[in-house]
mmJSON file of the N, C-alpha and C atoms, coordinates in Angstrom:
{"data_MODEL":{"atom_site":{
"group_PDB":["ATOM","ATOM","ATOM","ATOM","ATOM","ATOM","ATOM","ATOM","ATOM","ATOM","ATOM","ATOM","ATOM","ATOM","ATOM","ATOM","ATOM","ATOM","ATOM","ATOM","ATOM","ATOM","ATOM","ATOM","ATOM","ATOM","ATOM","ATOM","ATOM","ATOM","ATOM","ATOM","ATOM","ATOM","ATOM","ATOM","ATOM","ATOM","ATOM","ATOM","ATOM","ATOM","ATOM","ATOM","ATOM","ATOM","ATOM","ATOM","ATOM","ATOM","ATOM","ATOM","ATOM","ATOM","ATOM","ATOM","ATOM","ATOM","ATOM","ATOM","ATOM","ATOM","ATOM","ATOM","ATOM","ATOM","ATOM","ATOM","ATOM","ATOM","ATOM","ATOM","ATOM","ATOM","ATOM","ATOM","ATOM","ATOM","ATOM","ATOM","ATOM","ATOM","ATOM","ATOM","ATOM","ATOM","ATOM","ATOM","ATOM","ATOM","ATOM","ATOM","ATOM","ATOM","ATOM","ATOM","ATOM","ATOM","ATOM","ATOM","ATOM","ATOM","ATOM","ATOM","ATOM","ATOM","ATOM","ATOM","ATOM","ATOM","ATOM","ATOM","ATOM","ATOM","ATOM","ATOM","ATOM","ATOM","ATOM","ATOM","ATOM","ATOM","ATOM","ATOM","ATOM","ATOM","ATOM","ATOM","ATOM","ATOM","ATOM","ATOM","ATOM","ATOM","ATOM","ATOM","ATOM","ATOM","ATOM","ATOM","ATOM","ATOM","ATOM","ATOM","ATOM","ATOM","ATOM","ATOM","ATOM","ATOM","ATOM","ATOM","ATOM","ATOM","ATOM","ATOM","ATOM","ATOM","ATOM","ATOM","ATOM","ATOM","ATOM","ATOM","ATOM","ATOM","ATOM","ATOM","ATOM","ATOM","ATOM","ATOM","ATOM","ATOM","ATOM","ATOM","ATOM","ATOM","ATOM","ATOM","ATOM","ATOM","ATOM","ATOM","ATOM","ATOM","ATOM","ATOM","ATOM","ATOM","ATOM","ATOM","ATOM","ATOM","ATOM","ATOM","ATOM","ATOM","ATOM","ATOM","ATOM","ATOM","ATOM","ATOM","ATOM","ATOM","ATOM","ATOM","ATOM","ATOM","ATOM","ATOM","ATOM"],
"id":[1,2,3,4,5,6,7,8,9,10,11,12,13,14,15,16,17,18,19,20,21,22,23,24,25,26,27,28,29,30,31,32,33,34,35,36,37,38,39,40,41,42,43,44,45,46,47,48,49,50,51,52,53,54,55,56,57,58,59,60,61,62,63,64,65,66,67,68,69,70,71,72,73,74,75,76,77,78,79,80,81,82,83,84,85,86,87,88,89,90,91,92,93,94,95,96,97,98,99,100,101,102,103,104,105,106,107,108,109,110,111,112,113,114,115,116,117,118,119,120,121,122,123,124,125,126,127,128,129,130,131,132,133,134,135,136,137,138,139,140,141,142,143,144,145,146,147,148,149,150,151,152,153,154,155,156,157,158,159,160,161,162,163,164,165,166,167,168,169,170,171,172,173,174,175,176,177,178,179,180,181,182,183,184,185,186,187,188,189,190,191,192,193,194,195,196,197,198,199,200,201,202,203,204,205,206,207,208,209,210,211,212,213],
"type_symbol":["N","C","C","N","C","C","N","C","C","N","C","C","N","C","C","N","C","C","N","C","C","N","C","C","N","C","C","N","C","C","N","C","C","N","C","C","N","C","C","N","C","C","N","C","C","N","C","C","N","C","C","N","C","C","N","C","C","N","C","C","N","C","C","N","C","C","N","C","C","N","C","C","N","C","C","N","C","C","N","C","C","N","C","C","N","C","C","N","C","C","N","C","C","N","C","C","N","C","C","N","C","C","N","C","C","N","C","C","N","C","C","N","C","C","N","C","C","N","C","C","N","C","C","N","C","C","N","C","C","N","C","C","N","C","C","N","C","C","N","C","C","N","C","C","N","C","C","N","C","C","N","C","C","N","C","C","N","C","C","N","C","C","N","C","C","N","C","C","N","C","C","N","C","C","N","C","C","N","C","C","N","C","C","N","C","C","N","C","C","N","C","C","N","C","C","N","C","C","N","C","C","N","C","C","N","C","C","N","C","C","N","C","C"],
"label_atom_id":["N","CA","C","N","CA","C","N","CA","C","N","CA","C","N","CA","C","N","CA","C","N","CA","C","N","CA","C","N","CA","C","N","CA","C","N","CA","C","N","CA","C","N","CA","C","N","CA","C","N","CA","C","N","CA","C","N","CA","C","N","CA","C","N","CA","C","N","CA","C","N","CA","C","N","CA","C","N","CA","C","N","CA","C","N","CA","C","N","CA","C","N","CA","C","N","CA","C","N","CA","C","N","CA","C","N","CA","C","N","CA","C","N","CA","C","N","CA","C","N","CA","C","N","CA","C","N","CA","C","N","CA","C","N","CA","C","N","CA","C","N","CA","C","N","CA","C","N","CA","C","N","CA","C","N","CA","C","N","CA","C","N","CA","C","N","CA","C","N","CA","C","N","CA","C","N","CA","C","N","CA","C","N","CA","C","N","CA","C","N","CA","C","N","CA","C","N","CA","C","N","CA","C","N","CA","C","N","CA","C","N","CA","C","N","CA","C","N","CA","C","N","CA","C","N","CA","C","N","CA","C","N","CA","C","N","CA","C","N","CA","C","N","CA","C","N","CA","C"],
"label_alt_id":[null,null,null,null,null,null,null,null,null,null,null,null,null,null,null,null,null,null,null,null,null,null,null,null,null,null,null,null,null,null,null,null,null,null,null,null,null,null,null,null,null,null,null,null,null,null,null,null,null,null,null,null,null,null,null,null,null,null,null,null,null,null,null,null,null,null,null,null,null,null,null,null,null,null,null,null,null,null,null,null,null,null,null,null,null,null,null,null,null,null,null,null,null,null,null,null,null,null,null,null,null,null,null,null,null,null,null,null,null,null,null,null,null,null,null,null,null,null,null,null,null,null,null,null,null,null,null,null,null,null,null,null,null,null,null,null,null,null,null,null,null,null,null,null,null,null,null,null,null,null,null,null,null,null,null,null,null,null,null,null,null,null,null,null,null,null,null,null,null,null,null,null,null,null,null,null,null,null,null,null,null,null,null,null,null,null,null,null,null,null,null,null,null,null,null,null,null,null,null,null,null,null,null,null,null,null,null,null,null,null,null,null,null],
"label_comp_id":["UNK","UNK","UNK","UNK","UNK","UNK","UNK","UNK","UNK","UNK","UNK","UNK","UNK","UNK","UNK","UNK","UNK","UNK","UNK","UNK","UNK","UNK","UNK","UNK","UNK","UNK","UNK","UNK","UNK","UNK","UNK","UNK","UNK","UNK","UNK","UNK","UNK","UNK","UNK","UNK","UNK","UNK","UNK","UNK","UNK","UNK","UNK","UNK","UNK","UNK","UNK","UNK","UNK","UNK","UNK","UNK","UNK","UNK","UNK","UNK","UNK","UNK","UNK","UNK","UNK","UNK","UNK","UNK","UNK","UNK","UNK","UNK","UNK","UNK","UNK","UNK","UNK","UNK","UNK","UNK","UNK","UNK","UNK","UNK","UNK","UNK","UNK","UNK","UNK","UNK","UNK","UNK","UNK","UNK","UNK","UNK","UNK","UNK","UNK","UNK","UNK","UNK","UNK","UNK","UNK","UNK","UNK","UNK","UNK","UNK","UNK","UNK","UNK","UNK","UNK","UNK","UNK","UNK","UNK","UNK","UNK","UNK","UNK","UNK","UNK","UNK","UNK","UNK","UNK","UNK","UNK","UNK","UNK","UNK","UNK","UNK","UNK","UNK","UNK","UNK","UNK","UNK","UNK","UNK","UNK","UNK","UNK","UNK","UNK","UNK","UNK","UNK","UNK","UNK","UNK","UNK","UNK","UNK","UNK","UNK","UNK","UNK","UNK","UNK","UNK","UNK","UNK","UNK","UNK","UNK","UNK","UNK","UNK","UNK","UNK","UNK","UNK","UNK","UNK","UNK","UNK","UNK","UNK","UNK","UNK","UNK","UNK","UNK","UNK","UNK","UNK","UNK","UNK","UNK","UNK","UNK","UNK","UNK","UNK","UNK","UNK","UNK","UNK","UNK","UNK","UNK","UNK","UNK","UNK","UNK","UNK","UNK","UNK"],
"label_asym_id":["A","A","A","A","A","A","A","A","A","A","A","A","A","A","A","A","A","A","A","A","A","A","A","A","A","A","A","A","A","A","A","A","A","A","A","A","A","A","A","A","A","A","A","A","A","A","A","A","A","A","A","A","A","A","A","A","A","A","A","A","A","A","A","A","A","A","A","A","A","A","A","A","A","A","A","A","A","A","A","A","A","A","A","A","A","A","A","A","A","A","A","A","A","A","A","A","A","A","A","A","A","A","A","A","A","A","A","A","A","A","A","A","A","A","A","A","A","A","A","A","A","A","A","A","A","A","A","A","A","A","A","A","A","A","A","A","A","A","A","A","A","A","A","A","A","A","A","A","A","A","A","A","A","A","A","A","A","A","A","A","A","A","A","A","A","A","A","A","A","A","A","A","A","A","A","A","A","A","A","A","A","A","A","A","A","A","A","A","A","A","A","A","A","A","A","A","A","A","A","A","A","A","A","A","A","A","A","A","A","A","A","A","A"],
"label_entity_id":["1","1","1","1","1","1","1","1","1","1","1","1","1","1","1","1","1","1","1","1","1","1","1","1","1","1","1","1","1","1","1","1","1","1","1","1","1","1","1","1","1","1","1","1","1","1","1","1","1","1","1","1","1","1","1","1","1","1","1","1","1","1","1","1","1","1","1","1","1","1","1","1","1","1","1","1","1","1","1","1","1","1","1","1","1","1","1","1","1","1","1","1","1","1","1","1","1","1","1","1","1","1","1","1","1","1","1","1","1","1","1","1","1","1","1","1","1","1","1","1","1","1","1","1","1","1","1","1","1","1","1","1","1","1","1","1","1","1","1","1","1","1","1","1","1","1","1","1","1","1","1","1","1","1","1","1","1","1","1","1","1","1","1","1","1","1","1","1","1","1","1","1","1","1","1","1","1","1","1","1","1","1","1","1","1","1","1","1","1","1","1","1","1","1","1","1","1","1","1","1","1","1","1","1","1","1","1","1","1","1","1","1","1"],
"label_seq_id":[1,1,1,2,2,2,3,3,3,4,4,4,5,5,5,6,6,6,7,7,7,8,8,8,9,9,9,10,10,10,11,11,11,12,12,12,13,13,13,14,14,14,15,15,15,16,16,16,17,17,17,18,18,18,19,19,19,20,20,20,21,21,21,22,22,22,23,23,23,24,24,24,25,25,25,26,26,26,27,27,27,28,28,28,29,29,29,30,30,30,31,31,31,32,32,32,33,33,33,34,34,34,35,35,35,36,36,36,37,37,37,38,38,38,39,39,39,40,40,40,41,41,41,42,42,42,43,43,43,44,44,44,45,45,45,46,46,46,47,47,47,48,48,48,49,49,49,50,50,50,51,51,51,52,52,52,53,53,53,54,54,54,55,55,55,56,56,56,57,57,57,58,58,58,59,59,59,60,60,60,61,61,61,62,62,62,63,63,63,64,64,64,65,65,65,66,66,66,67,67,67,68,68,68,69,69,69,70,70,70,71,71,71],
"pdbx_PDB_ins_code":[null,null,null,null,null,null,null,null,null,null,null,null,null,null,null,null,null,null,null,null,null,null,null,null,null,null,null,null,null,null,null,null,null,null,null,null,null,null,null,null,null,null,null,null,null,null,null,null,null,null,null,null,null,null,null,null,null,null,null,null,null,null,null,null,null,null,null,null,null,null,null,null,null,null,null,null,null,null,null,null,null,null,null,null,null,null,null,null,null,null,null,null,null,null,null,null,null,null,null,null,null,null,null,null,null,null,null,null,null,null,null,null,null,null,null,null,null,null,null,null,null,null,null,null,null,null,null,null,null,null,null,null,null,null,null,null,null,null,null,null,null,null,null,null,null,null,null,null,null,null,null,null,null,null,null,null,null,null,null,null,null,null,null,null,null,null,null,null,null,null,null,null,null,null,null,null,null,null,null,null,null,null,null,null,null,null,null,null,null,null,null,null,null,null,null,null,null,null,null,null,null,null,null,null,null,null,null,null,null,null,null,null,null],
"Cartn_x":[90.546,90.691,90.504,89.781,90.044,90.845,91.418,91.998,91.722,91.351,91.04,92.023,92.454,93.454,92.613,92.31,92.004,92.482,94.067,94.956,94.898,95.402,95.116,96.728,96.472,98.044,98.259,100.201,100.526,100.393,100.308,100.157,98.481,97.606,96.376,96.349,97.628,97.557,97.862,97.102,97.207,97.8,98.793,98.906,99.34,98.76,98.765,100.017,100.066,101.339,101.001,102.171,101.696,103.162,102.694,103.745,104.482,103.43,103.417,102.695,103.329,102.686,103.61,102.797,103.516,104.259,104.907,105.867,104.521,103.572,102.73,101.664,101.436,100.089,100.829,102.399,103.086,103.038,102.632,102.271,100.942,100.3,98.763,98.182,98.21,97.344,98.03,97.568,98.406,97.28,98.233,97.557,97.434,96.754,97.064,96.993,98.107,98.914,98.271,97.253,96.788,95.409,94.458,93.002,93.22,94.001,93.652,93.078,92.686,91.94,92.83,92.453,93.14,92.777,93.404,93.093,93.674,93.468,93.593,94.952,96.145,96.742,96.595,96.46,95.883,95.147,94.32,93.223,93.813,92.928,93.061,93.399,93.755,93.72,93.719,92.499,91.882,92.637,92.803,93.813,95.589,96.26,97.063,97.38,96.606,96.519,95.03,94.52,93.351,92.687,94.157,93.676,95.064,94.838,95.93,95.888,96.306,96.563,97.181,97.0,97.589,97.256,98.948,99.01,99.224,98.284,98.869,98.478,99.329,99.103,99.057,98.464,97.984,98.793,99.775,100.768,100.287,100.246,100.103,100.725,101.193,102.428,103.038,102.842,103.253,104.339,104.304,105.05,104.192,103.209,102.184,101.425,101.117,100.454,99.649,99.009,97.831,98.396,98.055,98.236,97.132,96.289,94.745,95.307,94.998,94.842,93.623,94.222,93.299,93.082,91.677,92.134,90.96],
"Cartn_y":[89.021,89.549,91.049,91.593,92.969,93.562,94.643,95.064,96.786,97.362,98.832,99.534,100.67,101.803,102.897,103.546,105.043,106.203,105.854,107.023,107.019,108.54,109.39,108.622,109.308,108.981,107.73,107.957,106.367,105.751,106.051,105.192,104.413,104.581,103.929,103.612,103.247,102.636,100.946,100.322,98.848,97.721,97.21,96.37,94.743,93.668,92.431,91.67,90.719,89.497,88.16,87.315,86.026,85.988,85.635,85.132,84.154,82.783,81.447,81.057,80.222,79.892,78.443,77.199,75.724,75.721,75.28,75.005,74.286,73.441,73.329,74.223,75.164,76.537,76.941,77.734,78.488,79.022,77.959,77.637,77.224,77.477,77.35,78.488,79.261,80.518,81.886,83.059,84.047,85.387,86.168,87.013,88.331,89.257,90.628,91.885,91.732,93.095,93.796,94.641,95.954,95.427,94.178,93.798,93.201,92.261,90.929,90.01,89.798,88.915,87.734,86.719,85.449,84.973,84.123,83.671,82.768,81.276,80.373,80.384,80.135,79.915,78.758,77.778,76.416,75.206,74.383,73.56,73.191,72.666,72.068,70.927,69.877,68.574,67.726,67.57,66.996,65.58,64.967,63.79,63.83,65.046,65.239,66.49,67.098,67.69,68.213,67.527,68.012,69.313,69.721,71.114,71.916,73.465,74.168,74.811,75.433,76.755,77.95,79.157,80.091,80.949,81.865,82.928,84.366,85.355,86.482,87.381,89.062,90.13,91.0,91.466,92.931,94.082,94.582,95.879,97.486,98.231,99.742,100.482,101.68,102.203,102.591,103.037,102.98,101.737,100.72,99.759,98.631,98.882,98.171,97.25,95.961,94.525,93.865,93.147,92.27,91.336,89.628,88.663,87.812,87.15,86.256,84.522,83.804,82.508,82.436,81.552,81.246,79.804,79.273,77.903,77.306],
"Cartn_z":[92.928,94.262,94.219,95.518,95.231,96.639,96.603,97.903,98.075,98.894,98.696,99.919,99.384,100.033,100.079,101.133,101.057,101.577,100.829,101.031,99.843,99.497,98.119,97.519,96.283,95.338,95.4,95.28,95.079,96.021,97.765,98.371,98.62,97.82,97.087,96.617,95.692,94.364,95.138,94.723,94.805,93.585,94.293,93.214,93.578,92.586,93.491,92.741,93.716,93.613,93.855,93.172,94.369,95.254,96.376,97.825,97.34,97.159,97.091,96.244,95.462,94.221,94.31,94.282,94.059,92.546,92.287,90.655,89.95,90.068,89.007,88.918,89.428,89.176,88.736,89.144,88.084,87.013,86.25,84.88,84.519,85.746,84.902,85.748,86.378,86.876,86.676,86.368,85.201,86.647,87.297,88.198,87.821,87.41,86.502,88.056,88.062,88.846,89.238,88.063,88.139,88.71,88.499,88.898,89.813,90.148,91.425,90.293,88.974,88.282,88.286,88.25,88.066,86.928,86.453,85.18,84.755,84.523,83.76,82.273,82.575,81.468,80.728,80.825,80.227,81.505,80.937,81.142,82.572,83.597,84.983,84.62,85.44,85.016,86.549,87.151,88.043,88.083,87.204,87.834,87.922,87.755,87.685,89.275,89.221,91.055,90.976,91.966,92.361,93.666,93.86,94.668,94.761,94.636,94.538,95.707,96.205,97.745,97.15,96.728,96.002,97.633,97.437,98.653,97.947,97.672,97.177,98.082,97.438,98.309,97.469,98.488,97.805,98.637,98.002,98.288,97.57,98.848,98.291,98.187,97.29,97.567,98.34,99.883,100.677,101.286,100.919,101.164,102.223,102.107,103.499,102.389,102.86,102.607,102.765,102.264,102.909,102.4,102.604,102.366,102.282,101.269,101.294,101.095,101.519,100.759,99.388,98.275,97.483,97.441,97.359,97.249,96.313],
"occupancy":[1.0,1.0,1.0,1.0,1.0,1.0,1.0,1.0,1.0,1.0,1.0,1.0,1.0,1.0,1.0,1.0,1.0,1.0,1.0,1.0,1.0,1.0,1.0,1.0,1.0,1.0,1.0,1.0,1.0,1.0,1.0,1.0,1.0,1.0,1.0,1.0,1.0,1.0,1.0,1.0,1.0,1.0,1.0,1.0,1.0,1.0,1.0,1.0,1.0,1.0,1.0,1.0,1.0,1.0,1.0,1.0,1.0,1.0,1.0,1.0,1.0,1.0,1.0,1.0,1.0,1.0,1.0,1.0,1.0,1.0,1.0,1.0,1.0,1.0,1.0,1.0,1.0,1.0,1.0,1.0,1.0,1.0,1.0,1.0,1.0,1.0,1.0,1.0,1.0,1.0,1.0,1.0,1.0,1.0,1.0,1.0,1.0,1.0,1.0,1.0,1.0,1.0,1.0,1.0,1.0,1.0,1.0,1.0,1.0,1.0,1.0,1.0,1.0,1.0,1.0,1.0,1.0,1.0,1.0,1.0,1.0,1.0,1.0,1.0,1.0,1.0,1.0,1.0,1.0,1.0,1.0,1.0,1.0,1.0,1.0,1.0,1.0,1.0,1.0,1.0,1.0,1.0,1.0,1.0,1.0,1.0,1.0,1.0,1.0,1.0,1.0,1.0,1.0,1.0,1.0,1.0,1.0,1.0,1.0,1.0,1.0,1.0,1.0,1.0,1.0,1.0,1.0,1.0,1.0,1.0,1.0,1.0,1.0,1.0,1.0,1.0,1.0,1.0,1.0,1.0,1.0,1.0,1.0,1.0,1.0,1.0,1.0,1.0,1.0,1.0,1.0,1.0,1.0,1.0,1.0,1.0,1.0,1.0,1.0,1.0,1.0,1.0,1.0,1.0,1.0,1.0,1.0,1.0,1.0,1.0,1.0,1.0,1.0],
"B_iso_or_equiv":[0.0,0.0,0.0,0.0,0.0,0.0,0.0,0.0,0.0,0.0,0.0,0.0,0.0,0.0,0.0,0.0,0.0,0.0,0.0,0.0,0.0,0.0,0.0,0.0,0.0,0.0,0.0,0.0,0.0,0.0,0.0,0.0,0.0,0.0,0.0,0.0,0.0,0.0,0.0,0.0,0.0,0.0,0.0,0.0,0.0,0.0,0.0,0.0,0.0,0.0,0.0,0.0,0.0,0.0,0.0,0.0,0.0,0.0,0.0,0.0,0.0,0.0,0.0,0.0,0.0,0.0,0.0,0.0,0.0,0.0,0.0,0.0,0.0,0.0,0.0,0.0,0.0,0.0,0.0,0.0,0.0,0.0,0.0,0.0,0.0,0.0,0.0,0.0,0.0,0.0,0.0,0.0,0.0,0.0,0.0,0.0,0.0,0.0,0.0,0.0,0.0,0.0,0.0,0.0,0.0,0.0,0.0,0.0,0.0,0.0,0.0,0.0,0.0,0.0,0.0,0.0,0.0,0.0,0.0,0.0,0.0,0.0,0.0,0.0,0.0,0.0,0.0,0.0,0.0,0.0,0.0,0.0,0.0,0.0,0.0,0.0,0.0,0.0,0.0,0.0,0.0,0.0,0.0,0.0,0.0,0.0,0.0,0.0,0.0,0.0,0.0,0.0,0.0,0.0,0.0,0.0,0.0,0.0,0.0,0.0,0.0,0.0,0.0,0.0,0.0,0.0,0.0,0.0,0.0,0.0,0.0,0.0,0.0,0.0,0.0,0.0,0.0,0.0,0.0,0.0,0.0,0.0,0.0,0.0,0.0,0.0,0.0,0.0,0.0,0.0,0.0,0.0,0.0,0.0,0.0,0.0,0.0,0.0,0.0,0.0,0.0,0.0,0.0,0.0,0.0,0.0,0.0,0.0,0.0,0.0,0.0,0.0,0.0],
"pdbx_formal_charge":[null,null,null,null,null,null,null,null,null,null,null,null,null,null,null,null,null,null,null,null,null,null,null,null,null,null,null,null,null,null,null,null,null,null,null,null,null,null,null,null,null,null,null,null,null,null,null,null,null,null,null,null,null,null,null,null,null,null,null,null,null,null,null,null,null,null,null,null,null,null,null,null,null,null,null,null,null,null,null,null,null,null,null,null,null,null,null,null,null,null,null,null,null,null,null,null,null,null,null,null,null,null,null,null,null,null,null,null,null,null,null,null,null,null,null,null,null,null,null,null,null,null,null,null,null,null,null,null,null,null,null,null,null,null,null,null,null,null,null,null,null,null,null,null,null,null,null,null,null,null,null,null,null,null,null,null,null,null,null,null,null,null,null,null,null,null,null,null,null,null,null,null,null,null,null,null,null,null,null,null,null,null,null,null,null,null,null,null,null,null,null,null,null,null,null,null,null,null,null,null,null,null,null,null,null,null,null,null,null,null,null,null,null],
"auth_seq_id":[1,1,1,2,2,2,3,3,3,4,4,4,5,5,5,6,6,6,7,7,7,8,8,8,9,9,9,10,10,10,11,11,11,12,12,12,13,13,13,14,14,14,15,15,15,16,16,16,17,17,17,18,18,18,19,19,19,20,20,20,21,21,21,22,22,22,23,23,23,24,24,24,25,25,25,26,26,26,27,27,27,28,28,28,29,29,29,30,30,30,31,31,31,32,32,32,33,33,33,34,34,34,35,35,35,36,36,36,37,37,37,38,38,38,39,39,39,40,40,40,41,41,41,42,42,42,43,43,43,44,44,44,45,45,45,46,46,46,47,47,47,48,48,48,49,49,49,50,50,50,51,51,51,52,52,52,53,53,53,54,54,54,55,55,55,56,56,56,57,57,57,58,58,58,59,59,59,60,60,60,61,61,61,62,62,62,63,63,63,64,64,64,65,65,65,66,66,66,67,67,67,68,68,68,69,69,69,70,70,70,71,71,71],
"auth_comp_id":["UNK","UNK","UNK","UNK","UNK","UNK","UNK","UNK","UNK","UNK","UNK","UNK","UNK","UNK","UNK","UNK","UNK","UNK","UNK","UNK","UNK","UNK","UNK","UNK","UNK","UNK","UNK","UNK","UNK","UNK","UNK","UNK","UNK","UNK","UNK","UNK","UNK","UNK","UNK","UNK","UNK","UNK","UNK","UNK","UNK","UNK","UNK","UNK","UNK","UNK","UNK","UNK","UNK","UNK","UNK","UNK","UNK","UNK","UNK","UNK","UNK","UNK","UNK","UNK","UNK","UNK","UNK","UNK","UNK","UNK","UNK","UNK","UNK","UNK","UNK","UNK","UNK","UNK","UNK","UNK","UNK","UNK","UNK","UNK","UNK","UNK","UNK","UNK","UNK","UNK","UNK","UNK","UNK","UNK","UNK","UNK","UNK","UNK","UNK","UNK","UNK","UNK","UNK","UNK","UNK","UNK","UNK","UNK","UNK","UNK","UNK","UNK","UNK","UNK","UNK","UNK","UNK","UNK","UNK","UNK","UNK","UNK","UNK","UNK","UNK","UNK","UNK","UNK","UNK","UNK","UNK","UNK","UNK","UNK","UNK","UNK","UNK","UNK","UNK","UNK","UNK","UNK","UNK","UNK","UNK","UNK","UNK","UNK","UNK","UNK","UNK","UNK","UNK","UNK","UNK","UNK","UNK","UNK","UNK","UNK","UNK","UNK","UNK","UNK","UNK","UNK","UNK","UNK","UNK","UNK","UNK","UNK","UNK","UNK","UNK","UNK","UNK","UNK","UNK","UNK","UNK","UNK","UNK","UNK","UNK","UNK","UNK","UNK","UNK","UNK","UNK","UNK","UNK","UNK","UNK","UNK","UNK","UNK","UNK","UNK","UNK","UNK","UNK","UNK","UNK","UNK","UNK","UNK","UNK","UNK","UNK","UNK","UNK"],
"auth_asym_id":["A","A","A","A","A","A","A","A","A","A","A","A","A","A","A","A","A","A","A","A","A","A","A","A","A","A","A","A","A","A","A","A","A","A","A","A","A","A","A","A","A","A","A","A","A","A","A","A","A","A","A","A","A","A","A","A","A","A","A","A","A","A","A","A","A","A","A","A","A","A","A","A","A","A","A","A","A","A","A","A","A","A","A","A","A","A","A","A","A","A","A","A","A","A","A","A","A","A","A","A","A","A","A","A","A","A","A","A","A","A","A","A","A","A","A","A","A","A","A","A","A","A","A","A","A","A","A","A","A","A","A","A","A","A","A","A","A","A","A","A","A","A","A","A","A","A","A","A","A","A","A","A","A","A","A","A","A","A","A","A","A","A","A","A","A","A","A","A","A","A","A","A","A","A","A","A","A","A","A","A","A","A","A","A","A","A","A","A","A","A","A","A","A","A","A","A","A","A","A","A","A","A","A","A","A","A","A","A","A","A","A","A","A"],
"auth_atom_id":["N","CA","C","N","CA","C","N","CA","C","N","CA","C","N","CA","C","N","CA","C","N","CA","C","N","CA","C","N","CA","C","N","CA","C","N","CA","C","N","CA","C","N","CA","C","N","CA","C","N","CA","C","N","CA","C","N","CA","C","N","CA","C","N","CA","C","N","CA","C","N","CA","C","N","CA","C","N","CA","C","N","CA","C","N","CA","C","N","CA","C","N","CA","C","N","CA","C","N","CA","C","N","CA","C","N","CA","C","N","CA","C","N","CA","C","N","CA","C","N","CA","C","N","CA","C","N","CA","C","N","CA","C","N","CA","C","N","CA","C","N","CA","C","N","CA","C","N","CA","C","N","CA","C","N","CA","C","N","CA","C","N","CA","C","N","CA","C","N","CA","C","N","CA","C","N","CA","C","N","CA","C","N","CA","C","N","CA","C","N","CA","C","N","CA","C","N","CA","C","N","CA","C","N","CA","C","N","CA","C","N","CA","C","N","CA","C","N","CA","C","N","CA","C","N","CA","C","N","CA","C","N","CA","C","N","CA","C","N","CA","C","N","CA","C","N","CA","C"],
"pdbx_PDB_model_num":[1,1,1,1,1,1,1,1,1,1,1,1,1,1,1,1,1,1,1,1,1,1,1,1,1,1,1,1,1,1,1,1,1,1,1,1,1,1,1,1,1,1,1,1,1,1,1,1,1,1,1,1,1,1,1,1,1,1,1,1,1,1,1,1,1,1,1,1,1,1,1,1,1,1,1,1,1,1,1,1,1,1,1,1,1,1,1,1,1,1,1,1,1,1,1,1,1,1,1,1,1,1,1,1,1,1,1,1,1,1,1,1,1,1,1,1,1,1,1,1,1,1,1,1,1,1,1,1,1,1,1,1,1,1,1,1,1,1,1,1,1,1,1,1,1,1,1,1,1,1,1,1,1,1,1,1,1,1,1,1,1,1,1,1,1,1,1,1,1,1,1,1,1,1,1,1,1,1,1,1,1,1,1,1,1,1,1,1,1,1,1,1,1,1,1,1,1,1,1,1,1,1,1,1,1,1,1,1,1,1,1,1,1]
}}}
C-alpha cells in the first residue's frame, strides 16, 4: 500500500496498521509499518479459507487517517 502526506516533518511521516485483521490472516499476513508492504508469513491454503478482507490505515503524524480495504 502506499499513502502520501505533504506536510513537512512528523506530520508526513506515514505509518501503516491493520484496523481489522480476521484471527486466521493474523498469522499469515505480516504488514511493515514503515512501507504499507504486505507480506506473506506462511503458505495460503485455498481449502482452508478461500478469501480474506484485510482493513488497514495509514496514520500521519499529525494524528489524521485513512482507512483502505484489502482483499
Amino acid at each position: 500500500l502506499t499513502a502520501t502526506d505533504d506536510d513537512e516533518g512528523m506530520n508526513g511521516n506515514v505509518k501503516y496498521s491493520f484496523k481489522k485483521i480476521p484471527r486466521p490472516a493474523s498469522v499469515i499476513f505480516h504488514l511493515d509499518s514503515e512501507t504499507g508492504a504486505i507480506s506473506l508469513v506462511r503458505s495460503l491454503d485455498f481449502e482452508a479459507v478461500n478469501y480474506y478482507v484485510l482493513e488497514v490505515q495509514a496514520h500521519d503524524g499529525g494524528g489524521l487517517f485513512d482507512t483502505a480495504k484489502v482483499s
